[in-house]
N, C-alpha and C positions, 0 to 999 in steps of 0.2 A: 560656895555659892557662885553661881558664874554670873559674870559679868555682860549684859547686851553690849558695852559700847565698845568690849572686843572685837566685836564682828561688825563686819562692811554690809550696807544694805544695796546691791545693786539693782539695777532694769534692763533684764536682758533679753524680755520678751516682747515685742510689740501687741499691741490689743489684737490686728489682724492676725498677727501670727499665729494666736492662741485659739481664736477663734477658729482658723484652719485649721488648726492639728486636731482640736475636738470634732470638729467637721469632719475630717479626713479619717479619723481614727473611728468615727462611727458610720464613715460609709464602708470601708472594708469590714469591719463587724456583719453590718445588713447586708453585702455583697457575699461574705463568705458567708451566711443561714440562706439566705433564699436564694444564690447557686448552686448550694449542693439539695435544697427541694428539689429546684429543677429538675437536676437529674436524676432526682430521688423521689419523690411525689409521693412521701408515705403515710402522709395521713388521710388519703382518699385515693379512691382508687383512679389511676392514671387513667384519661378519656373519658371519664363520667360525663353525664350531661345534667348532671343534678345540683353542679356545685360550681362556684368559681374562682376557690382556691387556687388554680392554679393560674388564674389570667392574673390574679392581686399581687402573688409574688411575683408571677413576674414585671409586673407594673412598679414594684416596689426597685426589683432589681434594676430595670430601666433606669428610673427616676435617679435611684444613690450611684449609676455607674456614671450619669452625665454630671451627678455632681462632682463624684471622683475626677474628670476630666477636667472639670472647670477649676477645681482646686488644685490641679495639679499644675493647670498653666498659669496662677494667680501667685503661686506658692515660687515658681521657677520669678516669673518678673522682680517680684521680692527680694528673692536673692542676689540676682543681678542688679538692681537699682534700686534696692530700696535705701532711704538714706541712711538707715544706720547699718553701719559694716560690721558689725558682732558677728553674723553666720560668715561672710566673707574672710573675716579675720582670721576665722581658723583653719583656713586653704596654707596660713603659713606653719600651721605647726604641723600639717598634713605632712609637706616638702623638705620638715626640719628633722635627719634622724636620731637627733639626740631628742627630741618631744617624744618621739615614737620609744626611745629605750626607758625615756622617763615614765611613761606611761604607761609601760608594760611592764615595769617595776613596780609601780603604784597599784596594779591592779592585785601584785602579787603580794605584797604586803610588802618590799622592800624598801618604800621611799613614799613620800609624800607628793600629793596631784599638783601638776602643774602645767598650765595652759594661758592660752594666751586670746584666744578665742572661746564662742560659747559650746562647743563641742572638740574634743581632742581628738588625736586622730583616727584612733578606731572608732568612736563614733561618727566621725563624718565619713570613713570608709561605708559602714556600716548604711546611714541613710542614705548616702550617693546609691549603695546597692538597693535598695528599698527602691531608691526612686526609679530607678532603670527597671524593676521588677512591675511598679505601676504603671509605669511608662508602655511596658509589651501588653497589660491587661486591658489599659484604657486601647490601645490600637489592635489587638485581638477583641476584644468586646466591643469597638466601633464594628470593626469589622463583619461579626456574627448578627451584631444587630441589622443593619445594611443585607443582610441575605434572607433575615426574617420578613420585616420590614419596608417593602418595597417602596413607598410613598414618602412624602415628609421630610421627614430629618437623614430616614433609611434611603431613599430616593439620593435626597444631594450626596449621602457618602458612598452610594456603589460604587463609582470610579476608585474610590481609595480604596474600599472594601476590596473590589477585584486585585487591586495591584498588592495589598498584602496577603492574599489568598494562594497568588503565584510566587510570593516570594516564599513563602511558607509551603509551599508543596502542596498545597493541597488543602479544604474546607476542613479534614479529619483532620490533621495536623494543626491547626487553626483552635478547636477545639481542643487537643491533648495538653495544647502549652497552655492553653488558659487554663483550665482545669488542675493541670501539675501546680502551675503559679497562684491555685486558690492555696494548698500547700503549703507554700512558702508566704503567705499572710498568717495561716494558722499558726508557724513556727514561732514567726516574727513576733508577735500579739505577747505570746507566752514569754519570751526570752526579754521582750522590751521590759516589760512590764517587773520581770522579778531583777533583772537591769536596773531602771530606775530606783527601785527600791534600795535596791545593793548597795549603788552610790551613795543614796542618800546616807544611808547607815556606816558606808567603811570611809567616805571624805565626810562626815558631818557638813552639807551643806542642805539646804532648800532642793534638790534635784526635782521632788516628783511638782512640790505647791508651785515650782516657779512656773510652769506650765498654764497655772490656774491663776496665779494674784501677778506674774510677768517678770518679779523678783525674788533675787536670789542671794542669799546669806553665808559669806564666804569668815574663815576666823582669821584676825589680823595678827599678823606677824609681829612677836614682841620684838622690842626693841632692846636692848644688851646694853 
């Protein structure tokens, strides 16, 4: 019979945190369906005038791209200044490459997880890349919007819009990266997801619920 008061209950997620990744995690869901209608518009025929499926997605897509934007700049202050340094923490086991051979042992079955922070360092490699990858969508998607959009919102970002247009070669190239980088949401989605899982299963801790209830259940180290 196993024992609870073996295991450590920690808090390693803050409420906003959680709430952002849910956030985040469902605006790239609704960004990757209704960018690929977009360019795919297969349930009605593209140009109808009978229908308005296609102004809805793309309303919908507006709406979850500026969220994506807004949670991506609320998510970065966080990490820089928010006061608990748990995500910061693990910037040292990043730098340390004996974390990195432990961990790469650990994943292989050769040794037990050890970290020091709330992500080791292939995960934080891992969502540092993620975020670099929203980072060119949010600024490719400002962009294309600002060329649609000439008034409003579209209106104040044409100057930015123009200057990543030229940096990028060109409108067509503007769209290629964004489109290749829906891609790499679809990949990411799948790989996280059966990830989390893993963990929770090969280290026996709380991996996927700490997301949802903030806490996480680590087994304590007996004592000899």
């Amino acid at each position: 019979m196993s024992n609870t008061s073996s295991y450590s209950r920690d808090y390693v997620f803050s409420t906003a945190i959680r709430v952002f990744h849910w956030l985040r995690a469902l605006s790239i869901v609704m960004l990757v369906i209704t960018g690929f209608y977009i360019s795919w518009p297969f349930l009605v025929a593209y140009g109808g005038t009978d229908n308005l499926m296609q102004g809805w997605v793309r309303f919908a897509h507006l709406v979850f791209g500026f969220i994506l934007v807004a949670i991506t700049l609320a998510r970065a202050y966080l990490f820089f200044f928010s006061k608990s340094d748990i995500e910061r923490r693990s910037f040292k086991d990043l730098i340390s490459p004996r974390m990195w051979i432990k961990v790469l042992k650990a994943y292989a079955y050769i040794s037990k997880k050890e970290q020091t922070g709330v992500y080791n360092p292939l995960q934080f490699v891992t969502y540092f890349m993620l975020t670099m990858v929203i980072i060119v969508m949010c600024v490719t998607g400002l962009a294309l919007h600002a060329h649609v959009y000439h008034e409003g919102m579209g209106g104040m970002l044409y100057p930015f819009a123009e200057w990543v247009v030229v940096a990028f070669g060109g409108l067509a190239p503007v769209r290629e990266v964004h489109h290749f980088l829906t891609w790499v949401f679809v990949i990411f989605v799948v790989v996280h997801v059966y990830m989390a899982i893993f963990s929770g299963v090969r280290f026996r801790h709380n991996a996927v619920d700490s997301i949802v209830s903030g806490y996480d259940y680590h087994k304590l180290k007996k004592e000899k």
